[in-house]
Backbone bond lengths (Angstrom), bond angles and torsions (degrees), N, CA, C in turn:
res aa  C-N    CA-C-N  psi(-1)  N-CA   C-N-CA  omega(-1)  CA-C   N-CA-C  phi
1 X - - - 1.440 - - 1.532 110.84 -
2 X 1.417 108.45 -37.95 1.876 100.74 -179.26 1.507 85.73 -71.32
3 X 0.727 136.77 -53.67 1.637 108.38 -143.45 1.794 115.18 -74.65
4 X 1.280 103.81 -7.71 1.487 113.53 177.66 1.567 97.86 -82.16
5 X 1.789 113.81 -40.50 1.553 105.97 178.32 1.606 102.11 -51.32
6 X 1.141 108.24 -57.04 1.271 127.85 -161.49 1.611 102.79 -41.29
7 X 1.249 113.47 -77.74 1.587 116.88 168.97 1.440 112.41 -41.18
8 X 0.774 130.22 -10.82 2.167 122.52 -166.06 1.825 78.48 -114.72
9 X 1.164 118.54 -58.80 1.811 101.43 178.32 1.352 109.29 -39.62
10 X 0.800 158.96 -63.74 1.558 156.18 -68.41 1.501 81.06 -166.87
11 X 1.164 133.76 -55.63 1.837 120.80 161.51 1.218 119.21 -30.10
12 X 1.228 104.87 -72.65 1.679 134.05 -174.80 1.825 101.05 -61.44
13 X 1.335 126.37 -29.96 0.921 109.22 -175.03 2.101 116.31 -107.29
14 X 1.590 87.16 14.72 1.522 80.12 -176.01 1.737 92.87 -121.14
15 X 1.472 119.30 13.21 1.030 138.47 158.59 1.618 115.05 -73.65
16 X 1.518 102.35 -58.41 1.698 96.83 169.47 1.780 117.10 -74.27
17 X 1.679 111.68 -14.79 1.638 75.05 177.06 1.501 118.46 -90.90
18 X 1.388 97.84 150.69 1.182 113.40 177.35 1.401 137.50 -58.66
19 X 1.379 115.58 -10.29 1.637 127.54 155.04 1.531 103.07 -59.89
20 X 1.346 115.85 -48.74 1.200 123.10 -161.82 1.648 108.97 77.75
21 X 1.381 118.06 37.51 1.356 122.80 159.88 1.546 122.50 -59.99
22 X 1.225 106.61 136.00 1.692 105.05 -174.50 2.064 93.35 -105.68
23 X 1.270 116.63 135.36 1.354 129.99 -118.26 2.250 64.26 -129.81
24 X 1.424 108.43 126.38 1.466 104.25 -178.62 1.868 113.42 -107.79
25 X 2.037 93.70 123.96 1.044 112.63 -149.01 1.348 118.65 -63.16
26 X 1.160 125.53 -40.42 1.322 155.73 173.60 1.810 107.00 -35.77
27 X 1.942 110.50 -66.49 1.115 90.09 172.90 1.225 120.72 -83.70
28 X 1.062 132.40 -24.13 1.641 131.45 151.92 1.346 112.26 -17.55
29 X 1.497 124.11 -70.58 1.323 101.31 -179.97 1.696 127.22 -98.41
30 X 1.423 117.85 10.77 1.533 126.56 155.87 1.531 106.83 -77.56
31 X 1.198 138.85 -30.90 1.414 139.12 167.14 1.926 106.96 -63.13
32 X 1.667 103.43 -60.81 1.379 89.82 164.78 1.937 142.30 -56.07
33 X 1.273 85.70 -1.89 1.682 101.28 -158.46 1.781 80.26 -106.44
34 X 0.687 139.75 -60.47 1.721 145.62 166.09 1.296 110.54 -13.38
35 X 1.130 108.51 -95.07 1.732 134.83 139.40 1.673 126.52 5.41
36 X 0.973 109.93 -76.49 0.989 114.42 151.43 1.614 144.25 -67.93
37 X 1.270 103.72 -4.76 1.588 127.45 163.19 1.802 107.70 -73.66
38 X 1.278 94.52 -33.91 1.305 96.31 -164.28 1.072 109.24 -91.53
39 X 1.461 127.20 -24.53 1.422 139.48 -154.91 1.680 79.58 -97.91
40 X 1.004 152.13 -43.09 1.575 129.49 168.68 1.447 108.85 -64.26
41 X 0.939 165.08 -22.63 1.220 156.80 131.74 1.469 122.36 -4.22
42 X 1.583 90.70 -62.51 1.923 96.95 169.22 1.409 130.40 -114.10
43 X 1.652 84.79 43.63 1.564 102.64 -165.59 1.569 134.94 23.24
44 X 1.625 101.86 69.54 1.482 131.65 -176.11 1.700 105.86 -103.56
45 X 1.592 102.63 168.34 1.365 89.60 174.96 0.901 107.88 -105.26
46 X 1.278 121.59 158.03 1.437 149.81 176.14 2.293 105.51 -48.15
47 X 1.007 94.39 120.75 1.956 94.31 170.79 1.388 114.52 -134.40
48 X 1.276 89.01 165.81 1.626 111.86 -162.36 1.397 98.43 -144.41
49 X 1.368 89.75 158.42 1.998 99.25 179.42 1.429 94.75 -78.33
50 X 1.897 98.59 155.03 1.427 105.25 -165.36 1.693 84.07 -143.32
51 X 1.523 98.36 127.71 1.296 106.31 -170.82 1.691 100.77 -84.46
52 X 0.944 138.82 -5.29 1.596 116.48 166.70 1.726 109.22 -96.09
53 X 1.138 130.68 -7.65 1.220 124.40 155.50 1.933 121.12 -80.44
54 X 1.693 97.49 -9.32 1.571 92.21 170.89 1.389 104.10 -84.89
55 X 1.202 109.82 -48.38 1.998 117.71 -173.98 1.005 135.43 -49.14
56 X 2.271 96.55 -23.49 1.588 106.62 165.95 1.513 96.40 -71.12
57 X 1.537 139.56 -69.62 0.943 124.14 -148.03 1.822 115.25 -53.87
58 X 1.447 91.37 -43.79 1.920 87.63 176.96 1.546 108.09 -60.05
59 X 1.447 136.80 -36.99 1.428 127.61 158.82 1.667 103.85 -30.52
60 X 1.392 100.72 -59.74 1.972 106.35 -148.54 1.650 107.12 -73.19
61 X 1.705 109.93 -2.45 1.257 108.13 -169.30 1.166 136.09 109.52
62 X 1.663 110.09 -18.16 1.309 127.28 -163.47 2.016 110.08 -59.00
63 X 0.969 109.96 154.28 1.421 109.17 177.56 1.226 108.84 -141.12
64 X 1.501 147.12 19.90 0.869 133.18 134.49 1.712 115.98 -137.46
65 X 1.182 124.71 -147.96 1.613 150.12 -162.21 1.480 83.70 -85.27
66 X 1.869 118.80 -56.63 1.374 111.48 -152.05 1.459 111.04 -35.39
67 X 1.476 122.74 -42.17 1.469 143.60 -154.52 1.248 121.81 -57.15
68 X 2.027 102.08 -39.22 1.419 107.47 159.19 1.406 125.03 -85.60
69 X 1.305 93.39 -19.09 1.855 93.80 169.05 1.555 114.28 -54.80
70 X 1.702 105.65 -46.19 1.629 90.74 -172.92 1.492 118.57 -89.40
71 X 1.628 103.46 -10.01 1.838 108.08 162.79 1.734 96.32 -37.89
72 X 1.427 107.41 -69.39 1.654 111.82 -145.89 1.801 94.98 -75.81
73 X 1.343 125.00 -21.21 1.120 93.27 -178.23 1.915 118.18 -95.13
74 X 1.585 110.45 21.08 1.359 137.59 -163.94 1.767 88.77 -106.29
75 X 1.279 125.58 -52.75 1.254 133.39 179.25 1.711 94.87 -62.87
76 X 1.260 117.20 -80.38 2.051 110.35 -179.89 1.572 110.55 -32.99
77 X 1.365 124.99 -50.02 1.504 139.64 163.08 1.863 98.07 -21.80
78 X 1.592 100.04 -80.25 1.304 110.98 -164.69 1.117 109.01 -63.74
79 X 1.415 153.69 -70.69 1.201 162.68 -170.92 1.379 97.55 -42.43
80 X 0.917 138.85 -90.07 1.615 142.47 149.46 1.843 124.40 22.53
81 X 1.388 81.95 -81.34 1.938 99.46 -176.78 1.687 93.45 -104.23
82 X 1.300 150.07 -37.14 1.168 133.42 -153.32 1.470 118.66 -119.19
83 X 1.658 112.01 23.39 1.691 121.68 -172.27 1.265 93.18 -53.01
84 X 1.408 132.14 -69.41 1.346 157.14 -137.13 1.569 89.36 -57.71
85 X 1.562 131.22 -63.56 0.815 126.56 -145.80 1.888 96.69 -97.94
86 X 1.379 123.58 -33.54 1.235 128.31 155.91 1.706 119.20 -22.12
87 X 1.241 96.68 -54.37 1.513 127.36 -171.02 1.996 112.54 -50.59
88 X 1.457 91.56 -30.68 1.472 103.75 -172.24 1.574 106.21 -116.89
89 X 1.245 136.38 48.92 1.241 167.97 113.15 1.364 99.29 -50.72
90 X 1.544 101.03 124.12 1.381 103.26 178.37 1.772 110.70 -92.36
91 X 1.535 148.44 132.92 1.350 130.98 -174.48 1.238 127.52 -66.41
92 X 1.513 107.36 0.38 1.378 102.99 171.51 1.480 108.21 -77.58
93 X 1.417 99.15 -62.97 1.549 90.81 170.56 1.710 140.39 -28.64
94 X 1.559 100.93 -38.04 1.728 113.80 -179.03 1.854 84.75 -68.93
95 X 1.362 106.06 -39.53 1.858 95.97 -158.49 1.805 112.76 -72.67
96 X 1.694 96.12 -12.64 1.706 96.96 176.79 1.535 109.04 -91.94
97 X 1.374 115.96 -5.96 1.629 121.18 -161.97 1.610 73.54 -116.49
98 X 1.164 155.39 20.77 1.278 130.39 162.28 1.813 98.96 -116.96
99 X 1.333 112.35 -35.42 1.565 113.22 159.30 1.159 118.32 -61.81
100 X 1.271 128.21 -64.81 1.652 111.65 170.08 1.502 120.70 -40.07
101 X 1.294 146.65 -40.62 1.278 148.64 -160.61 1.656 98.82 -93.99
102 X 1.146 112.26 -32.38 1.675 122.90 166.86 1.754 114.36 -57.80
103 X 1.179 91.14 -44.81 1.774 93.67 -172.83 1.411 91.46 -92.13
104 X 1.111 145.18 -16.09 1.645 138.48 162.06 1.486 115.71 -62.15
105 X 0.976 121.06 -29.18 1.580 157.27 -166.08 2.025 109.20 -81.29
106 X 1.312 85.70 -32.29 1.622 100.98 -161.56 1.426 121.52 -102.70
107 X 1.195 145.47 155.92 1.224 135.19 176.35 1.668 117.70 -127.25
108 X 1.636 92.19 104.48 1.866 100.68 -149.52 2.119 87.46 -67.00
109 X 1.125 133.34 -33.49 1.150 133.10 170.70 1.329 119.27 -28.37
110 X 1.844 126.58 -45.15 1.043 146.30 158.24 1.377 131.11 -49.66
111 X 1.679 98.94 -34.01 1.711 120.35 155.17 1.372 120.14 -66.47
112 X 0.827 128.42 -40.62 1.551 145.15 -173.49 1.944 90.26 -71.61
113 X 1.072 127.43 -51.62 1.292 118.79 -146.49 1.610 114.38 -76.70
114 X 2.154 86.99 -33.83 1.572 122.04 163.21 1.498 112.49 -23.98
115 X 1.342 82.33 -85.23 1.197 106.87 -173.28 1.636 124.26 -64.47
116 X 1.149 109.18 -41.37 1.476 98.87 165.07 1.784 120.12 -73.31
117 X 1.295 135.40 -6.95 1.060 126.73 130.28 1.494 141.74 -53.85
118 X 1.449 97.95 -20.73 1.416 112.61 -167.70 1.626 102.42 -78.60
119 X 1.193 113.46 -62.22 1.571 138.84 131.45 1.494 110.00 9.22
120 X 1.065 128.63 -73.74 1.487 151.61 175.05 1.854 111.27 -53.91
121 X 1.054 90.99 -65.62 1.773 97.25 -172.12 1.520 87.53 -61.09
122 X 1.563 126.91 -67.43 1.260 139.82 -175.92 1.693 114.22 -21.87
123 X 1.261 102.32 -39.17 1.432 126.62 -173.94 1.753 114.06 -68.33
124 X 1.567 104.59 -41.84 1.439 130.62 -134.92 1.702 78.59 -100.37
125 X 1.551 107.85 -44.67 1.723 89.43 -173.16 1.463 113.77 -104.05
126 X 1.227 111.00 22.84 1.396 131.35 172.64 1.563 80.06 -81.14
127 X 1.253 123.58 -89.26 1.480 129.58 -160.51 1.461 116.80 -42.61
128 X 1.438 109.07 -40.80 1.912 112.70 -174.40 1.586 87.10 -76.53
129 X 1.260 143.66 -8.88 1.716 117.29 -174.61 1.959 90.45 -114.11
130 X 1.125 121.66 -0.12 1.539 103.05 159.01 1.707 103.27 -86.41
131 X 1.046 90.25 -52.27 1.829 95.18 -170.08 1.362 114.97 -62.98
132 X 1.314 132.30 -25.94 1.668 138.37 168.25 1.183 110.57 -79.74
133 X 1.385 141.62 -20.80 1.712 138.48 -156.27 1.893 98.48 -125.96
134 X 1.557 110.61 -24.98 1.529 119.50 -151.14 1.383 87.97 -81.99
């Protein structure tokens, strides 16, 4: 199952960058398969590419891999030296700083289009079940 996430991330995310670099699959998922070999070893969990942590970086500019390298080694950083103070973060706060970056993330235009299709069909079998049953 990760590695199918893995491949559909890595679609979707070499779709938004803007080079239009095609991102090579093979070591992508022998690096993930590595990785995760190892991470059972010291009984870690298992990861996979996660397409809203790639989309921030192509938002933020990023142009290569380095970017998630120093995400994850900024997360070991924190967990590490800064639990204590991590700890006193209130979760609402993480849950309004994870909605804001979500709706940054999103394209409410795409909502609009949703829904006014949704709207439409909604409409269409509203009418065939008065007019078929009436």
């Amino acid at each position: 199952m990760q590695s199918i996430e893995t491949l559909l991330s890595i679609e979707a995310t070499d779709k938004l960058d803007p080079s239009l670099k095609n991102s090579p699959l093979n070591r992508e998922l022998i690096a993930q398969g590595i990785g995760n070999t190892l991470l059972g070893f010291i009984g870690g969990i298992p990861a996979t590419a996660v397409i809203v942590r790639s989309s921030a970086n192509i938002v933020a500019g990023a142009v290569s891999k380095l970017s998630a390298i120093i995400h994850g080694l900024l997360l070991i950083i924190s967990v590490l030296f800064l639990s204590s103070v991590l700890n006193k973060i209130p979760l609402a706060s993480l849950a309004a700083i994870l909605l804001v970056v979500g709706c940054k993330l999103t394209n409410p235009a795409l909502y609009l289009h949703d829904f006014s299709r949704a709207i439409s069909v909604s409409a269409f079998h509203h009418n065939y079940l008065i007019n078929h049953f009436h």
